[in-house]
C-alpha positions in Angstrom: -9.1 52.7 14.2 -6.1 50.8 15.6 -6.2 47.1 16.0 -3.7 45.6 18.6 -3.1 41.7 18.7 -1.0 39.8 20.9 1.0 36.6 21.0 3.6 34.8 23.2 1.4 34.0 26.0 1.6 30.1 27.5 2.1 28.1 30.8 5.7 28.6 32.0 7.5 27.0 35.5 8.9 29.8 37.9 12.3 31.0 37.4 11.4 30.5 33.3 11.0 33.4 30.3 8.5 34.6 28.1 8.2 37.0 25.4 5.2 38.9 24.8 4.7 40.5 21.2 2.1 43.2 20.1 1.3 44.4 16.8 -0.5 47.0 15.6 -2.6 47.8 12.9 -5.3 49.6 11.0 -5.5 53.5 10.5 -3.6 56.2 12.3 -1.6 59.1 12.1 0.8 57.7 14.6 1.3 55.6 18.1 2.7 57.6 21.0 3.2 55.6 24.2 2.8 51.9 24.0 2.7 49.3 26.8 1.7 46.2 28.7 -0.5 46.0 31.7 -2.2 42.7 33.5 -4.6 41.7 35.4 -5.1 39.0 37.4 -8.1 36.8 38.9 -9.7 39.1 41.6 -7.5 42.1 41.4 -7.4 45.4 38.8 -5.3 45.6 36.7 -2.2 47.5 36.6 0.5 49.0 34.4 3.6 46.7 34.2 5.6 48.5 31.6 5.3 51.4 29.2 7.4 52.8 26.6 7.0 56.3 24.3 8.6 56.5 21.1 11.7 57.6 21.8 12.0 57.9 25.9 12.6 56.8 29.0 10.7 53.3 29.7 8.8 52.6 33.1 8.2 49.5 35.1 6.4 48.7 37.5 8.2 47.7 40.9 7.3 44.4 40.9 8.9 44.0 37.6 11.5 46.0 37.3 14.9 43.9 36.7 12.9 41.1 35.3 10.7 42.5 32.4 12.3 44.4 29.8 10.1 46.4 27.5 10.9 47.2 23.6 9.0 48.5 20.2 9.9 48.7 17.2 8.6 52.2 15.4 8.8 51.3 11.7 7.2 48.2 12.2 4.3 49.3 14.5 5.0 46.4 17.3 6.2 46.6 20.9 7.1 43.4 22.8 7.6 42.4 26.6 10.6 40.0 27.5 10.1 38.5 30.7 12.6 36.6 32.8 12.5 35.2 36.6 9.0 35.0 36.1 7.2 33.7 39.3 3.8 32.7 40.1 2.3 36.1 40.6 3.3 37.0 37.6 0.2 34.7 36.4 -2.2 37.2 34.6 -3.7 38.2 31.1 -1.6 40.3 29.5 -3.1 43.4 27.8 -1.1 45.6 25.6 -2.2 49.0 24.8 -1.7 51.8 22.4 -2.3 55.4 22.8 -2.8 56.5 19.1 -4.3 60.0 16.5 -6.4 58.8 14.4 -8.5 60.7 12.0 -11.4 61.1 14.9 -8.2 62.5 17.1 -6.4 61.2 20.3 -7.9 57.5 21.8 -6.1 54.5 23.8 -6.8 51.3 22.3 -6.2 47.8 23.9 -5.3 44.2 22.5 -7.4 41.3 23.6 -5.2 40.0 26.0 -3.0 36.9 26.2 -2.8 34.6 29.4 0.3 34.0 31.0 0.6 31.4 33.7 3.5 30.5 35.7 3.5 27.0 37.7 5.4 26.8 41.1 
């Protein structure tokens, strides 16, 4: 199993940065694509930014320009840096592993960290 945890969330003024940090842990062959998504109150949530080991990352629109997405492979982690953050930005933050394991292939998801930008 793979255990994902999250920090870096807070309360942050628009126009104002934040990094998000995941780690992962537990038992696994290895992590292929890792990546953020959020959700907000009332809405689904949705991808923001996803990264495989060793491609091409992908943003969402709404973030592209603004949210820069990064992992480090040897140490198991993947972290979002977020700048020009505005108020619908506000959502928990979720990150998410797609990992083998000795059961096979499985997506796994941290508990989510809140991220709230003021106006």
């Amino acid at each position: 199993q793979v255990q994902l945890v999250e920090s870096g969330g807070g309360l942050v003024q628009a126009g104002g940065s934040l990094r998000l940090s995941c780690a992962a842990s537990g038992s696994f062959f290895s992590i292929i694509t890792m990546g953020w998504f959020r959700q907000a109150p009332g809405k689904q949530r949705e991808l923001v930014a996803s990264i495989p080991p060793g491609g091409t990352t992908n943003y969402a629109s709404s973030v592209k320009g603004r949210f820069t997405i990064s992992r480090d492979n040897g140490r198991n982690t993947v972290s979002l840096q977020m700048n020009s953050l505005k108020p619908e930005d506000t959502a928990v933050y979720y990150c998410t592993a797609g990992a083998y394991t000795k059961t096979g292939f499985d997506n796994y998801w941290g508990q989510g960290t809140q991220v709230t930008v003021s106006s």
